[in-house]
C-alpha positions, 0 to 999 in steps of 0.5 A: 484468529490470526497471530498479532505479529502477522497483522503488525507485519501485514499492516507495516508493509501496507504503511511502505506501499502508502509511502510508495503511493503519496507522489501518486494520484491515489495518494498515501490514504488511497494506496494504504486502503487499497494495499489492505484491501487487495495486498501491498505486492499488487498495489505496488505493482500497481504503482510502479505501472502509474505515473506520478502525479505533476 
């Protein structure tokens, strides 16, 4: 069983990525789902290769 403070951590870091992703098309439900499924490094990655939306 994983220790609470890296799931709090893990989570907290996929909460920023969503705030990254809320000017993009996936939005900040999409980049957070997204972020905990894949991690939030690729999904940042990911957006900072996107164009945001217009």
């Amino acid at each position: 069983m994983m220790h609470p403070v890296v799931v709090i951590t893990y989570l907290g870091l996929c909460a920023i990525v969503g705030l990254f992703g809320r000017d993009r098309a996936l939005g900040f439900g999409g980049a957070f789902v997204f972020a905990i499924i894949l991690t939030p490094l690729i999904v940042a990655i990911m957006l900072l290769l996107t164009q945001p939306k217009h």
